[in-house]
C-alpha positions as CSV (number, residue, x, y, z in Angstrom):
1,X,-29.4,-37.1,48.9
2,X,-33.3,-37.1,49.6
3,X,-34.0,-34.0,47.2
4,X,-31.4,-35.4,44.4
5,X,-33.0,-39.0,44.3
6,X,-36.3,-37.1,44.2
7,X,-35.0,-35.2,41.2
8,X,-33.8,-38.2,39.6
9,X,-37.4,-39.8,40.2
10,X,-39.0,-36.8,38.4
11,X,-36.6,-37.3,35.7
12,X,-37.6,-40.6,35.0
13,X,-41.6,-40.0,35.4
14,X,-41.0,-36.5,33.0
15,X,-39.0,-39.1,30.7
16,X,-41.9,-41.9,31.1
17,X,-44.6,-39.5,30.0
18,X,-42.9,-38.2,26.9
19,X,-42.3,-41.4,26.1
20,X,-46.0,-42.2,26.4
21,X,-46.8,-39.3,24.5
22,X,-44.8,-39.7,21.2
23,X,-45.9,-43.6,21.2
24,X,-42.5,-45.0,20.8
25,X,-43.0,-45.5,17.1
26,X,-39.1,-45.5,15.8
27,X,-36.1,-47.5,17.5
28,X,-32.7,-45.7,17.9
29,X,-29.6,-47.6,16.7
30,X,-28.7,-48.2,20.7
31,X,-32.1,-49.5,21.1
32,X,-31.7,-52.2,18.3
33,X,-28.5,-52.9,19.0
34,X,-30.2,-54.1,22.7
35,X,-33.0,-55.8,20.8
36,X,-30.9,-57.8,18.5
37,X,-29.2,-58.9,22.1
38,X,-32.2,-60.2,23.1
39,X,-34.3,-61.8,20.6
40,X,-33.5,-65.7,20.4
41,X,-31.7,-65.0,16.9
42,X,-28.6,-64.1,19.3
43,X,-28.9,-67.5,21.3
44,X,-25.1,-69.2,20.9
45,X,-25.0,-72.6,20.1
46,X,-26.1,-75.0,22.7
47,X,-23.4,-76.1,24.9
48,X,-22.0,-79.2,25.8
49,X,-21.3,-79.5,29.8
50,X,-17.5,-81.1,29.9
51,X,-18.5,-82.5,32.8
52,X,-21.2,-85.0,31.2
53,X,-19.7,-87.1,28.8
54,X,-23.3,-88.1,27.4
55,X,-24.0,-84.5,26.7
56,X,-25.0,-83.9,23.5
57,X,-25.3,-87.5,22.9
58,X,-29.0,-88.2,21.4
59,X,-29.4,-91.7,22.6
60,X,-28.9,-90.2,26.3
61,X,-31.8,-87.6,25.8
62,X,-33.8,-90.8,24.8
63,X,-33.2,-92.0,27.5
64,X,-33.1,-89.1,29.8
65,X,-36.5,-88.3,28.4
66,X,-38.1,-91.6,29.7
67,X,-36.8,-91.2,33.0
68,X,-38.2,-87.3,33.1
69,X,-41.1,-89.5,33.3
70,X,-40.3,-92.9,35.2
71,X,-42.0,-92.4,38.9
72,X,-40.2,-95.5,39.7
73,X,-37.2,-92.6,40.7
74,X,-39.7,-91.7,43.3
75,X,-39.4,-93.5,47.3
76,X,-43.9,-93.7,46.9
77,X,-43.5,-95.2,43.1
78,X,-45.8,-92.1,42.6
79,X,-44.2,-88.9,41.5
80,X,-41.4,-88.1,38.5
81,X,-39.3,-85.0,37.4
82,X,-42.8,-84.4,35.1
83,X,-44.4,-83.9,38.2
84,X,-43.3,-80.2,39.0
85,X,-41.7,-79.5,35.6
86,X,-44.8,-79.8,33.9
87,X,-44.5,-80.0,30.1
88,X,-47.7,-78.2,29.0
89,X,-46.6,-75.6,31.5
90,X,-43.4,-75.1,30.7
91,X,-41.8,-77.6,32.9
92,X,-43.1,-75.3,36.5
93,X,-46.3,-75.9,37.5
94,X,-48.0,-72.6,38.2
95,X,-47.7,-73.2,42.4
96,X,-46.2,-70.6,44.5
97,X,-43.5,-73.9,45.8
98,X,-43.1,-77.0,44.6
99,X,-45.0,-80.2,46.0
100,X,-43.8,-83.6,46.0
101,X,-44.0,-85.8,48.8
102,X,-44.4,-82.4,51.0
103,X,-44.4,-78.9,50.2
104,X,-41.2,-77.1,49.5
105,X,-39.9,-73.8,50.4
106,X,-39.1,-72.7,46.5
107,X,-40.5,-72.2,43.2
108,X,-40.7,-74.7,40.8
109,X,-38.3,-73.2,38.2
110,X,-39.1,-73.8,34.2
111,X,-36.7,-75.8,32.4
112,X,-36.7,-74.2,28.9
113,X,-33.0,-72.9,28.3
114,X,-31.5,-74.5,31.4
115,X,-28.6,-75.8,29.5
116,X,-26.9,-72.1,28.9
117,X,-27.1,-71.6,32.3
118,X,-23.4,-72.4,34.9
119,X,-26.1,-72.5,38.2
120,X,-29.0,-74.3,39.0
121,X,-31.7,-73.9,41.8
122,X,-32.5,-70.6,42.8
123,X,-29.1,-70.2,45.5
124,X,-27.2,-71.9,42.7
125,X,-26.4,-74.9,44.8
126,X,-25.4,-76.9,42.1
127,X,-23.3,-76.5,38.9
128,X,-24.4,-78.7,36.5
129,X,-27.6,-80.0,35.2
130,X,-26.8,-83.5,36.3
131,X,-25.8,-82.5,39.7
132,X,-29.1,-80.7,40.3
133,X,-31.2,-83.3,38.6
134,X,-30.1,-85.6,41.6
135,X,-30.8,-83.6,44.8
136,X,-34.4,-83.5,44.5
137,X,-34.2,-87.6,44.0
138,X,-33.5,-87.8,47.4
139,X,-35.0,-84.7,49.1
140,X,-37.5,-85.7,51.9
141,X,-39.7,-83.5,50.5
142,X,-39.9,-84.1,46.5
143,X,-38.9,-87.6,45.3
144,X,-38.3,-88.9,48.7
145,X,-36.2,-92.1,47.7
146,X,-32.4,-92.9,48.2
147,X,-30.0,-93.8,45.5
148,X,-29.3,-97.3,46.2
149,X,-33.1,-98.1,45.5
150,X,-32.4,-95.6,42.2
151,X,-29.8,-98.4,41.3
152,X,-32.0,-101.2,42.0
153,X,-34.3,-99.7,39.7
154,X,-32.0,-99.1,36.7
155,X,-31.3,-102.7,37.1
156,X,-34.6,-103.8,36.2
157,X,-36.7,-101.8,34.0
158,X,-33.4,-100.0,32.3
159,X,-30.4,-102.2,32.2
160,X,-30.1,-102.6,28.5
161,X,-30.8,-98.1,28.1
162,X,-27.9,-97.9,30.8
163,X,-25.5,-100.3,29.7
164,X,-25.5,-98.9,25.6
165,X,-24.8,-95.1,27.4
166,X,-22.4,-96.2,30.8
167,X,-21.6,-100.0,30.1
168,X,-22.9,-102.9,32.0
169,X,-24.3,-102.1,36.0
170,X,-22.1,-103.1,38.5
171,X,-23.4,-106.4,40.4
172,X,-26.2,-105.2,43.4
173,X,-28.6,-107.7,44.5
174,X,-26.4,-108.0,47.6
175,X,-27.2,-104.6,48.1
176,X,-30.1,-103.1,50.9
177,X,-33.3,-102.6,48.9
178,X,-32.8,-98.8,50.4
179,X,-29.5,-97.5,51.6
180,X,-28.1,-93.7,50.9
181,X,-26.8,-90.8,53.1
182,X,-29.9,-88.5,52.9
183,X,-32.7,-90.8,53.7
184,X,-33.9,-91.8,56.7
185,X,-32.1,-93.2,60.1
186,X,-32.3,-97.1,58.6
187,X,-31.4,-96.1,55.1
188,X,-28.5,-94.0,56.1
189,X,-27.6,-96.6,58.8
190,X,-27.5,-99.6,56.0
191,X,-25.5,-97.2,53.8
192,X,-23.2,-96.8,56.3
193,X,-22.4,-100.7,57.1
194,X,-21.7,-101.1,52.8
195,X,-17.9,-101.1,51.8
196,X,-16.4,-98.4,50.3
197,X,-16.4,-99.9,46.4
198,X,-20.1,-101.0,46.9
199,X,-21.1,-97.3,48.0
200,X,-18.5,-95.8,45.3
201,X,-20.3,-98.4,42.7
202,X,-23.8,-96.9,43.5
203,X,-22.3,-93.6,43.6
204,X,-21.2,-94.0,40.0
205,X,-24.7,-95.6,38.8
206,X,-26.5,-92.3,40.4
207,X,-24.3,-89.9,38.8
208,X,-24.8,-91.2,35.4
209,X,-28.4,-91.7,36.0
210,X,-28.3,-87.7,36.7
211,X,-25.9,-87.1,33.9
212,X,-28.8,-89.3,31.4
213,X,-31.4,-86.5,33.0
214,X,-29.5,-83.8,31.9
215,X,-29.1,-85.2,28.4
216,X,-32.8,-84.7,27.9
217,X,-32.9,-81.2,29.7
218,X,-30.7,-79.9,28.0
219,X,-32.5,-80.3,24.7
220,X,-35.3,-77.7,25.9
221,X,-34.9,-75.2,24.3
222,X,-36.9,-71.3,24.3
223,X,-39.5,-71.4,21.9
224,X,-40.1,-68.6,19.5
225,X,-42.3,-66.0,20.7
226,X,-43.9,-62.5,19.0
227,X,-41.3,-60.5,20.3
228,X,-38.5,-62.8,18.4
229,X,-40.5,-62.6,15.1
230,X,-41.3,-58.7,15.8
231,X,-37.2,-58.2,16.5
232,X,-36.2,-60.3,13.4
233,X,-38.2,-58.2,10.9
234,X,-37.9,-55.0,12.6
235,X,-34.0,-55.5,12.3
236,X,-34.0,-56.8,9.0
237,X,-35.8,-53.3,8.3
238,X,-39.3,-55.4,6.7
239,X,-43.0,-55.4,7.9
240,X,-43.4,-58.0,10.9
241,X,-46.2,-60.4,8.8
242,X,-49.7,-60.5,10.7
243,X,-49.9,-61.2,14.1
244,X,-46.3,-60.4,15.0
245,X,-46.2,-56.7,15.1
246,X,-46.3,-55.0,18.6
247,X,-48.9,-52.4,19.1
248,X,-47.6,-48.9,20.6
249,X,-48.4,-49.6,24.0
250,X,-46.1,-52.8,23.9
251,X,-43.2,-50.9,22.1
252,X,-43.5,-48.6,25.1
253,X,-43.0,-51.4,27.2
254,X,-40.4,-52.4,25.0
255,X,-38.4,-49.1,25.1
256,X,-38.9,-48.9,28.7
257,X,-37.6,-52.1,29.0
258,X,-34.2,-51.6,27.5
259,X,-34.3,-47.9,28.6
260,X,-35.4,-46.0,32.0
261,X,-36.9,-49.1,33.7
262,X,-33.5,-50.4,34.3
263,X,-34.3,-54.1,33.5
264,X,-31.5,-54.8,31.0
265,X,-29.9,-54.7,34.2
266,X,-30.2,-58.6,35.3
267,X,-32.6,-59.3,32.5
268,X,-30.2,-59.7,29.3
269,X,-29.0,-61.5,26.6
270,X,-31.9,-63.9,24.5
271,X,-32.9,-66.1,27.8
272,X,-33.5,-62.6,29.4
273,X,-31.4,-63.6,32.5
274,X,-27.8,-62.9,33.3
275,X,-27.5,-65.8,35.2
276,X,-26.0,-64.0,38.7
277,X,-27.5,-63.8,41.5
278,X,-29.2,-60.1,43.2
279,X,-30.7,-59.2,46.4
280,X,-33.9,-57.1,45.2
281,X,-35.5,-57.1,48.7
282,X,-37.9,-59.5,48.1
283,X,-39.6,-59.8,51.7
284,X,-40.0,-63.6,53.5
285,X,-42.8,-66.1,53.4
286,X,-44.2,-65.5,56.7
287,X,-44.1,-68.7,58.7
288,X,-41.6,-70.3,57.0
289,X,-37.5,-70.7,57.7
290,X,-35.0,-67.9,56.7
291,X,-33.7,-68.3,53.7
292,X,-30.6,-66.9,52.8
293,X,-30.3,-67.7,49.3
294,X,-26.8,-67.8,47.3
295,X,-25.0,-67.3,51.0
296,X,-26.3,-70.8,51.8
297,X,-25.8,-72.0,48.3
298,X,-22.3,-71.2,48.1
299,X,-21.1,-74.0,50.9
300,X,-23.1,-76.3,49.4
301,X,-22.1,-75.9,45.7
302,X,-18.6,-76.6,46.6
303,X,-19.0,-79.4,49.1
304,X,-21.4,-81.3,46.6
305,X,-19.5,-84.3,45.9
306,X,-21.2,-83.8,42.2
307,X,-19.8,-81.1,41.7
308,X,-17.8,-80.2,38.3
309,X,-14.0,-80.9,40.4
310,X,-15.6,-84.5,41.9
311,X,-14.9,-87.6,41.4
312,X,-17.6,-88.3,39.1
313,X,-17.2,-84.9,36.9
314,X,-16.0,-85.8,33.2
315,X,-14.5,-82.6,33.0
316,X,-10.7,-81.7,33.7
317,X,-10.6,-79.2,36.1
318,X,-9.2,-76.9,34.4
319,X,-12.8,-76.4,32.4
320,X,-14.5,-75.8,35.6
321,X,-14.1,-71.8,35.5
322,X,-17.5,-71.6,37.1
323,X,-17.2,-73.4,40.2
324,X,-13.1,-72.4,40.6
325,X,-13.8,-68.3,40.4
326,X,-16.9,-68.0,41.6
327,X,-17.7,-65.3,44.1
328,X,-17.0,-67.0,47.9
329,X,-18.2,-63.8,49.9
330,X,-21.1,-65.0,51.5
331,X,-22.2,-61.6,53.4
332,X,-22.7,-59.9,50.2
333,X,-24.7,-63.1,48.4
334,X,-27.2,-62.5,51.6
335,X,-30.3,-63.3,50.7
336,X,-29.5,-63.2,46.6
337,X,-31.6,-65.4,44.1
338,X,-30.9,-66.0,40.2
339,X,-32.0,-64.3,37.8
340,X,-35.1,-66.4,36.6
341,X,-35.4,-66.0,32.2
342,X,-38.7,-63.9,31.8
343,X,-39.6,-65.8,28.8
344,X,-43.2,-67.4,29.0
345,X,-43.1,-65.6,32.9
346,X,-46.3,-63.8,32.0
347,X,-48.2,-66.8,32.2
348,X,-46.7,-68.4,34.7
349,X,-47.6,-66.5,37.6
350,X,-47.0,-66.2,41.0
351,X,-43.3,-64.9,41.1
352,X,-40.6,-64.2,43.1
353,X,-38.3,-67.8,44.0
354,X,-41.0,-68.5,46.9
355,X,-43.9,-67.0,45.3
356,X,-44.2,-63.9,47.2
357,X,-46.3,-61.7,44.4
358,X,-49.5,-63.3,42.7
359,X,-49.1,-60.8,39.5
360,X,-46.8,-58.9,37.2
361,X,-48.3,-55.3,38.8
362,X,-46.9,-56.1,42.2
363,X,-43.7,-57.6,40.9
364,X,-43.1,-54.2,39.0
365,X,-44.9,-52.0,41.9
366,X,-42.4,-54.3,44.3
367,X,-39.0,-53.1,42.0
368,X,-40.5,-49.1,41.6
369,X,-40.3,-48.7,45.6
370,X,-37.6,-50.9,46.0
371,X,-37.9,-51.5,49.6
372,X,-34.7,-52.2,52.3
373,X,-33.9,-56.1,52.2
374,X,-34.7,-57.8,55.6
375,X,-31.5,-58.5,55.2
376,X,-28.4,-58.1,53.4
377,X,-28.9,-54.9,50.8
378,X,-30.8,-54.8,47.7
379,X,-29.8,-53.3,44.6
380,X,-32.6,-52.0,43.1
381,X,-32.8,-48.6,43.1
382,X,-36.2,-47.7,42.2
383,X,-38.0,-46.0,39.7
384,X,-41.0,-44.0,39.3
385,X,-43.6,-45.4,36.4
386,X,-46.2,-43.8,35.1
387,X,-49.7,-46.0,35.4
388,X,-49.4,-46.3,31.7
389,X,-45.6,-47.2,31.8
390,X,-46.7,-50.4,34.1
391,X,-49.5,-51.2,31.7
392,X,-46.9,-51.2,29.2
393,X,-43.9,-52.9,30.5
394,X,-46.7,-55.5,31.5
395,X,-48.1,-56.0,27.6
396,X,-44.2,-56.5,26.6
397,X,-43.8,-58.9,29.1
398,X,-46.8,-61.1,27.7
399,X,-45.0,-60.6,24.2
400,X,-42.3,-62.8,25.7
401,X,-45.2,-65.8,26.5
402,X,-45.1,-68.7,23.8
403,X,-48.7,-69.4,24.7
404,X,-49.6,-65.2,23.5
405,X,-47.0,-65.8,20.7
406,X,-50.3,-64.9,18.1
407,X,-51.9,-62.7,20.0
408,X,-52.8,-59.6,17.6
């Protein structure tokens, strides 16, 4: 087995080094076929989430897009969705975990394209936009509020913006100032002693307040980049115009990319993501709790009461394929992550979902030795680069940044 997988190895560095050699000047019809796949050309139609009846609806990603903003959704008064998703950085921003009222154990992840994807959060602990827009509302450690206090603000600074979407608010100033199941002892405590219809009432208003979120999210869409305006010329067989041709050392990286590197693999299709979820052996944050990724996220996608089948999904459950026949085997989602899109990822370093690698060479150094998951089993296999083959795979990568979309 040793001496095979060495053979194999050799294979790919002899194969690396030719491909150095001859400069990776022409495409093969394979090869475009794979570009075409990814350039942005190939992005479908955005869709609308069944489960959101105010997707696609403009006047709720008005709205949505002032509460992005609003640190009124925030237990302090002091932090907003804009605080982490960042919108001169891509909506991330550029820390290796988030930081809201504390310091989290994940990654901010960008927003650009989230709409095309059926999981959010790295485990996937949530299936819709609007579901995951409301779990870091009340998380102790990002927005740190509770969703009757949510409500109480809707009431006064966005009644009119609410009603025109959902109809008029439901009647609250007997309502606790703060009451909701995830805040602290008192808050939980006072949601407790509500009745059921005043805790379903609230329930309702902090759905759709999640479900105006998404409206806006939705709406963020990749932006163009060199590689989309290199692929669109190249396969129309013209010149790319100036300042949107690759040189040779980013075609290597290009044909490595869809070749012997194996990254096609996870990375596909125009958001260059598959949207599943992969054990690569990406080692701990020393100090900090196990996280067992999609194995975790699993329980807690399907007891969300947000979910897609809830009471508060739009959607008939018959168009909730993703949450119905998703994979359930937890043991072999151990320690498993999305797929983050590597558009824009060369400038928004560190990587990995808790930001275990501060650059791009030890992200692709990390995936060549492919080392044994702590636990669980990865699934990369490994393969052996030449030094210029990691210099190139690295210059396509920064083809794929918005901000290097002019870079000569």
């Amino acid at each position: 087995m040793q001496a095979r997988r060495a053979a194999a190895f050799l294979l790919a560095s002899g194969s690396l080094l030719l491909l150095a050699a001859c400069g990776a000047d022409d495409f093969d019809e394979n090869e475009k076929k794979a570009i075409r796949s990814l350039s942005l050309a190939a992005l479908p139609e955005r869709p609308i989430d069944p489960s959101n009846r105010v997707s696609g609806d403009p006047r709720a990603a008005a709205f949505g897009a002032l509460l992005f903003t609003d640190t009124g959704l925030s237990g302090n008064a002091s932090m907003s969705c804009a605080t982490c998703h960042k919108p001169e950085r891509q909506f991330q921003d550029d820390l290796p975990r988030g930081v809201g009222a504390a310091e989290t154990d994940r990654r901010t992840m960008p927003l650009a394209g989230v709409a095309w994807s059926p999981w959010q959060f790295w485990d996937g602990r949530r299936d819709s936009l609007w579901a995951q827009a409301l779990a870091p509302l009340e998380d102790a450690r990002e927005h740190a509020g509770n969703r009757t206090a949510f409500a109480h603000h809707l009431a006064a600074r966005h009644a009119r913006r609410y009603a025109e979407l959902f109809g008029p608010l439901p009647a609250l100033d007997h309502l606790p100032a703060d009451a909701g199941p995830k805040g602290t002892p008192a808050e939980r405590a006072a949601w407790a002693a509500m009745s059921p219809d005043d805790r379903e009432a609230v329930n309702r208003v902090f759905s759709n307040l999640g479900k105006a979120l998404a409206a806006f999210e939705e709406t963020l869409r990749p932006p163009q980049t060199r590689f989309d305006r290199f692929a669109a010329a190249m396969l129309e067989g013209r010149e790319p115009e100036a300042g949107n041709d690759l040189s040779d050392l980013e075609r290597e990286g290009l044909k490595l990319f869809i070749g012997k590197a194996n990254c096609l693999e996870c990375h596909n299709g125009p958001r260059f993501t598959d949207d599943h979820f992969h054990n690569t052996g990406v080692p701990p944050v020393a100090g900090r709790a196990d996280d067992a990724g999609r194995a975790d996220g699993i329980a807690e996608v399907l007891a969300d009461p947000f979910n897609c089948l809830g009471t508060y999904s739009d959607a008939e459950p018959d168009a909730c394929t993703a949450l119905r026949f998703m994979r359930r085997d937890r043991a072999a989602m151990q320690r498993a992550y999305k797929t983050p899109s590597l558009r824009g990822a060369a400038s928004r370093p560190p990587y990995m979902h808790a930001g275990q690698f501060a650059s791009l060479d030890e992200v692709i150094d990390h995936y060549s030795r492919a080392p044994a998951a702590v636990s669980g089993r990865t699934e990369l296999r490994g393969v052996v680069l030449t030094e210029r083959g990691r210099k190139a795979l690295v210059a396509f990568l920064k083809t794929l940044d918005p901000q290097r979309a002019s870079d000569p």
